[in-house]
C-alpha positions in Angstrom: 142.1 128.2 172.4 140.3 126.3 169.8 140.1 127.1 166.3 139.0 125.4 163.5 138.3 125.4 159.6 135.7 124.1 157.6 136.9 125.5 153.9 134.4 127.7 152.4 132.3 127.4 149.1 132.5 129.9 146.4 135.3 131.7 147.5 137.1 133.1 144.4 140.7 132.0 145.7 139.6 127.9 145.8 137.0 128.0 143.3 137.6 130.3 140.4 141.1 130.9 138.3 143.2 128.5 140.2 140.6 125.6 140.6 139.1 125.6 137.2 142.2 126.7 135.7 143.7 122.6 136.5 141.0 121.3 134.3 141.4 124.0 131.3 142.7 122.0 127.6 141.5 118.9 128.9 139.1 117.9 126.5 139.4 115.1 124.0 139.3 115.6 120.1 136.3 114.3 118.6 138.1 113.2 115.4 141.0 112.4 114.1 144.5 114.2 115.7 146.9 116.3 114.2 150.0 118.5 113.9 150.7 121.8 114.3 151.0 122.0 110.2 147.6 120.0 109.4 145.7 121.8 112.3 146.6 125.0 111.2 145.1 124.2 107.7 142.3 122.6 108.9 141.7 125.3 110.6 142.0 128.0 108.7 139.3 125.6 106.2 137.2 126.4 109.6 137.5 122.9 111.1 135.8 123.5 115.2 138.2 120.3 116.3 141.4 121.6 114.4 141.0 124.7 115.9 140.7 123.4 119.3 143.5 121.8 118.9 145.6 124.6 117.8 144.2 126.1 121.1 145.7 123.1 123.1 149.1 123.6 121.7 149.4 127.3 122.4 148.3 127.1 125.6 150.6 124.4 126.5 153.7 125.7 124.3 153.4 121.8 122.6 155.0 122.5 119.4 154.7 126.3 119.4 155.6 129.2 121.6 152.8 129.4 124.7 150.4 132.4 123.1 147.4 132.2 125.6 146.4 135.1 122.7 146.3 132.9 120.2 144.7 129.6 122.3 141.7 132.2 122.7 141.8 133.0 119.3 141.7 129.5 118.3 139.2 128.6 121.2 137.0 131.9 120.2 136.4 130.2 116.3 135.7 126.9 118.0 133.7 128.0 120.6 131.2 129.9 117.6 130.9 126.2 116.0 129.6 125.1 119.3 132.3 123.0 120.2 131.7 122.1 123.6 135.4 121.9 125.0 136.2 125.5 123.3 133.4 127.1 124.9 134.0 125.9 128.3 138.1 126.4 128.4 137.1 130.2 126.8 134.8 130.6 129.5 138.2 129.8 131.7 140.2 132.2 129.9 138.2 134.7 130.4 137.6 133.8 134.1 141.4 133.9 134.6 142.2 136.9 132.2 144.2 134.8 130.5 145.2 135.5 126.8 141.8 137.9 126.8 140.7 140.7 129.5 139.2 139.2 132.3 135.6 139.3 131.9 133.2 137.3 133.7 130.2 138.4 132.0 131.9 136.7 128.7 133.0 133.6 131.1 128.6 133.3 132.0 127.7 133.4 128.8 130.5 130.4 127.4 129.9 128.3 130.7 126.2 128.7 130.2 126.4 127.6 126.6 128.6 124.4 127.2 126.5 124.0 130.3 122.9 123.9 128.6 125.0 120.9 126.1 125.8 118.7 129.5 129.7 119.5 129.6 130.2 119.2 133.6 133.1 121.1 134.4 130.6 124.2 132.4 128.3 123.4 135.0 130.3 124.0 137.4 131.7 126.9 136.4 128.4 128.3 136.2 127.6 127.1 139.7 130.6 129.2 140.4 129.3 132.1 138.7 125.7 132.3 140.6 127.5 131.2 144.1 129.8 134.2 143.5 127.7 136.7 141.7 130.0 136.6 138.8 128.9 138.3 135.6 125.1 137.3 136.9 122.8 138.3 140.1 124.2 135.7 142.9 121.5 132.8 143.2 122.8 130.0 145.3 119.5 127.9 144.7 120.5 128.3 140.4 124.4 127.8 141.6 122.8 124.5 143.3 121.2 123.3 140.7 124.3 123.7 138.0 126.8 122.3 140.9 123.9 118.9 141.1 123.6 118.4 137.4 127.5 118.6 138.0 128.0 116.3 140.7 125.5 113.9 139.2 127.6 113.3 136.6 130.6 113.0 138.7 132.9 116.3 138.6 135.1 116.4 141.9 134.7 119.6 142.8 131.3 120.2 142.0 130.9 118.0 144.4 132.8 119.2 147.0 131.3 122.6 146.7 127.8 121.4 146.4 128.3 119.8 149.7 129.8 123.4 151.2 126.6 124.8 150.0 124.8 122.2 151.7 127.0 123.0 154.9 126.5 126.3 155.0 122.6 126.0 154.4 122.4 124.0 157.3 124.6 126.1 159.4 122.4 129.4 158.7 118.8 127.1 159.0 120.4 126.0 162.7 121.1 129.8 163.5 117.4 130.2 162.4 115.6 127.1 164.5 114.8 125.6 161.6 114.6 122.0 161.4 115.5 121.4 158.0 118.7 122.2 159.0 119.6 118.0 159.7 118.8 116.9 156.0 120.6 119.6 154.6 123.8 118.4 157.3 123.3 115.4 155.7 123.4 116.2 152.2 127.0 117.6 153.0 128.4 114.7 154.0 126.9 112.8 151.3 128.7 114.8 148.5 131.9 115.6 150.4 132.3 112.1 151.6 132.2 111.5 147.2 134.5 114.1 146.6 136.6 112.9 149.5 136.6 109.5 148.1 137.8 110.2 145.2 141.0 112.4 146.6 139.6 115.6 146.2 141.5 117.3 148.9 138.9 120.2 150.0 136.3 117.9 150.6 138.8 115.6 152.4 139.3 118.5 155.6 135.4 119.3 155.4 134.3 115.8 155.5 136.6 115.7 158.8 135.2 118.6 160.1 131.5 117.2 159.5 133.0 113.7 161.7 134.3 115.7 164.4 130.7 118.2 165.1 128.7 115.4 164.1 127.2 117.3 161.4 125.1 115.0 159.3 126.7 112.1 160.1 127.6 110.3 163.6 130.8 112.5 165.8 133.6 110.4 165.5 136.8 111.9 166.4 139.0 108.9 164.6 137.1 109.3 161.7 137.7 113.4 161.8 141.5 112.8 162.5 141.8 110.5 159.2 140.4 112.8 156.9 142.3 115.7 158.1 145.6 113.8 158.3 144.1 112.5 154.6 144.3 116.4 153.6 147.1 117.6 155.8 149.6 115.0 154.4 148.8 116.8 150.8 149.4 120.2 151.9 146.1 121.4 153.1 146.4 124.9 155.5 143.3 124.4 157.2 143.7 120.5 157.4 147.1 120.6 159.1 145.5 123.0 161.9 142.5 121.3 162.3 144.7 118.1 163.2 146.7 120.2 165.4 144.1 120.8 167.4 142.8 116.8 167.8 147.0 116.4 169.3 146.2 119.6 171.2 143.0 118.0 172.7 143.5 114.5 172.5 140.7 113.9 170.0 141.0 111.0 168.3 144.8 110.7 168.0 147.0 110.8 171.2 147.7 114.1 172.9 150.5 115.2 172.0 151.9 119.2 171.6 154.8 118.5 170.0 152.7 117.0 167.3 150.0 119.7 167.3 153.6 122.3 167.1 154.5 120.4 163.8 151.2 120.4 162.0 150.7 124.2 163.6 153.7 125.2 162.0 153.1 123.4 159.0 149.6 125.4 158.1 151.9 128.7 159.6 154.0 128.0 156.9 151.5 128.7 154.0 150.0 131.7 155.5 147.0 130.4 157.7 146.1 132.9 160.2 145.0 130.5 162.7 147.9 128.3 161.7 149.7 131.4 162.8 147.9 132.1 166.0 148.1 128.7 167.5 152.0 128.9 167.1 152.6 132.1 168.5 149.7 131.4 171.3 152.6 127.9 171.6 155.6 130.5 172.0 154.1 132.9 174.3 153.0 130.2 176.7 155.9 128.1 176.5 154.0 125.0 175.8 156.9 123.2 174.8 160.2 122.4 176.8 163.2 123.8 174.1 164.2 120.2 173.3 160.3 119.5 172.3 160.0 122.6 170.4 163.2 121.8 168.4 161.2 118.0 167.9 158.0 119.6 166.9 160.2 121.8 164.1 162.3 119.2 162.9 159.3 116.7 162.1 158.4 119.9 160.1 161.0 120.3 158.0 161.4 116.4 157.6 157.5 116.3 156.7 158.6 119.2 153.9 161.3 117.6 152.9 159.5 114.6 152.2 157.0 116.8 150.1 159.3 118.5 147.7 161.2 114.8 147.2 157.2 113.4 146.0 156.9 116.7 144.0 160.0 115.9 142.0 159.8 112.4 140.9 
C-alpha cells in the first residue's frame, strides 16, 4: 500500500483565512509612529497612516481592547485614501469574516486595488481569488499571472502556489499526451524549490514529492527524503506520511517500519486520512513485533514532546 501527498493549490483551508491571515497588520507606517492618543486624533483629522495604525492596535489588542470591528473601521477610512496596506489587510478581513461579514466579492475588489499598486501579498490574494473562484469567475491563467507578479517579487507563498499550479498543469497536460507537460514540471520545481529555500513549509513536502517522481527535475530519493523530513520535522501531515512511506520502502533512508510507525502516527495525529490508513493498515497486519510498536510510539511522543518545548521558548 502506497500513498502519497503532493499538497494542493488553491485549496481554501491552506490558502485562504488561515494562510493570508499570518501576514494581516504587517505593513510598515509610511511616516512618523504614534500612540493610541495622537493616532486617534490624527485620525479623526483623516490622516490614511494614523488610521492604519489605529487598525494595527485593535487588531492586535496593543494598547486597546482587540475590536476586529473597529480595525476594519479604521482600515475601511484608510483603505478609501488608497493606502496600500489598508486595502490589502481589509481585503483579509473580509476574506476571514473578521470584524466585517465575510464577503469575498468586497475581499476581490481591496486585493485588486492594492494589487494593480504592486503590493505582493494583494497579488496573491487575488491569485487566490481567480484559483478559487472567489468573488470572480475562476481563471487559473489570471490567478497565474497575479501569483508571477507575486513570486517575482519574492512572496513565499505565491511562490509555492504558483509552482502547485504549475504541478497540476503538467499533471492534467500528461493525462492529455501533451508534451508541454515537461516545461511546465519544470516550472514547479523552479518556484517550489524558492519557496522551499526560504522555509516555506508547503513547498518544502511538494518539492520532495517532485525529487522522488522525478517530476521536473532528476528522481532522487535522498533528495525527496530531505525535504519531507525538512517539512515533517515542522509539523507537516502530508510530509510526515510521505516520509513514512520512503522507511516503508527503503527509499532513500534505511528501511525501517518502526520509523515509518512513528512518522505514520505522527500525520494520524493531526487528522490525515492516509496518515490514518497506513497505521491502521500497520495494526491489522501486525507489521510490528509489540516491543517495536511501543518503539515506533514512543519516538512519537518524544518527537512531540520536543515540539511543544520549541513552541514555548
Amino acid at each position: 500500500m502506497t500513498m502519497k501527498r503532493f499538497g494542493r493549490a488553491g485549496t481554501a483551508g491552506m490558502f485562504a483565512g488561515a494562510c493570508l491571515g499570518a501576514w494581516l497588520f504587517v505593513g510598515p507606517l509610511q511616516a512618523e509612529d504614534y500612540t493610541v492618543v495622537t493616532a486617534t486624533a490624527a485620525a479623526a483629522a483623516g490622516k490614511a497612516d494614523a488610521q492604519y495604525f489605529l487598525a494595527k492596535c485593535y487588531a492586535h489588542g496593543t494598547g486597546v481592547t482587540q475590536d476586529y470591528v473597529h480595525a476594519a473601521t479604521c482600515l475601511q477610512q484608510a483603505a478609501e485614501q488608497g493606502f496600500i496596506y489598508a486595502q490589502t489587510d481589509l481585503a483579509g478581513l473580509y476574506a476571514d469574516g473578521k470584524g466585517v461579514k465575510q464577503d469575498w466579492s468586497e475581499a476581490c475588489k481591496w486585493y485588486r486595488k492594492a494589487a494593480e499598486q504592486g503590493d505582493p501579498l494583494a497579488q496573491y490574494g487575488l491569485g487566490i481569488c481567480y484559483a478559487e473562484g472567489r468573488g470572480v469567475t475562476q481563471d487559473l491563467a489570471t490567478a497565474r499571472e497575479w501569483y508571477l507578479k507575486a513570486a517575482q517579487q519574492n512572496q513565499v507563498a505565491a511562490q509555492c502556489a504558483l509552482g502547485q499550479l504549475y504541478f497540476q498543469s503538467a499533471t492534467r497536460s500528461a493525462a492529455q499526451s501533451d508534451t508541454n507537460y515537461l516545461a511546465d514540471y519544470r516550472n514547479a520545481a523552479q518556484w517550489l524549490g524558492r519557496a522551499a529555500e526560504k522555509g516555506y513549509v508547503p513547498a518544502m513536502n511538494n518539492l520532495g514529492f517532485l525529487y522522488e517522481n522525478g517530476s521536473g527535475v532528476e528522481k532522487n530519493y535522498a533528495t525527496a527524503a530531505r525535504w519531507y523530513r525538512a517539512a515533517a520535522e515542522q509539523g507537516d501531515a502530508k510530509a510526515q506520511g510521505n516520509l513514512g512511506t520512503l522507511y516503508e520502502e527503503g527509499n532513500g533512508v534505511p528501511h525501517d517500519f518502526v520509523q515509518a510507525f512513528k512518522w505514520f502516527q505522527l500525520s494520524a495525529r493531526q487528522g490525515d486520512p492516509i496518515g490514518r490508513r497506513y497505521v491502521e493498515d500497520y495494526l491489522a497486519h501486525r507489521r510490528l513485533t509489540p516491543e517495536q510498536q511501543q518503539e515506533a510510539e514512543r519516538m512519537a511522543r518524544d518527537f512531540l514532546t520536543q515540539q511543544a518545548a520549541k513552541k514555548s521558548k
